[in-house]
C-alpha positions as CSV (number, residue, x, y, z in Angstrom):
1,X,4.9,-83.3,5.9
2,X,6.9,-84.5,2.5
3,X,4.8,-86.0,0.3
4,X,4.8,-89.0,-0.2
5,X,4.9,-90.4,3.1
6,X,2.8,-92.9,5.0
7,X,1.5,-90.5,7.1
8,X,0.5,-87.7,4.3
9,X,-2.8,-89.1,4.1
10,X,-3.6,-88.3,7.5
11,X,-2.8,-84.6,6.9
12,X,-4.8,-84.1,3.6
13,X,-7.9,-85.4,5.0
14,X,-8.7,-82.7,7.3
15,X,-7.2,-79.9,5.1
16,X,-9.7,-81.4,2.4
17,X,-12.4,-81.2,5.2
18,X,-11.3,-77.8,6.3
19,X,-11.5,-76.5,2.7
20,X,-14.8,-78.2,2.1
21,X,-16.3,-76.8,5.4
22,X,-14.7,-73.1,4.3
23,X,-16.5,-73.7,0.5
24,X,-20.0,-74.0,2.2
25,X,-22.3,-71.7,4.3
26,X,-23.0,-74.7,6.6
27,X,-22.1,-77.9,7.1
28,X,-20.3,-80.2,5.6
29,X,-23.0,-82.5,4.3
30,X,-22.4,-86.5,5.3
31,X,-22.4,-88.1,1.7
32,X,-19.8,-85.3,1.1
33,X,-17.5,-85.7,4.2
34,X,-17.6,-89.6,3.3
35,X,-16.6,-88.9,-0.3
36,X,-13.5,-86.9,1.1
37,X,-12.8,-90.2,3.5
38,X,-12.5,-92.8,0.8
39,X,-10.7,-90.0,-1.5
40,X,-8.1,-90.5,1.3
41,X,-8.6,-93.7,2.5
42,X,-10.3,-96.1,-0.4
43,X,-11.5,-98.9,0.9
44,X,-9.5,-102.4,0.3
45,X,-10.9,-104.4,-2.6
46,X,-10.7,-108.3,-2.5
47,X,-7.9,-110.0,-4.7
48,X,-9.9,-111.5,-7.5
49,X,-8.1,-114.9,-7.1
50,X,-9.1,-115.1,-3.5
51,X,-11.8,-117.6,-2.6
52,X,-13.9,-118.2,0.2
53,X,-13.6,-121.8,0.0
């Protein structure tokens, strides 16, 4: 996959999960595994000027 593509996001998650599973004895812990998510996928923060009113 070239980088930069819409799609690359998709494949680094699970290689980032893969190493992290490979770089424990166990596991993947689930604070861990949702720390590699929002690496990947941050969440959407509001637009400052938008209002609920």
């Amino acid at each position: 996959m070239p980088p930069g593509t819409a799609a690359q996001p998709f494949v680094d998650e699970p290689t980032t999960l893969v190493q992290a599973q490979a770089d424990t004895t166990d596991f993947v812990v689930l604070h861990q595994w949702a720390e590699i998510l929002e690496h990947h996928f941050p969440p959407a923060l509001p637009a400052p000027d938008h209002t609920t009113e």
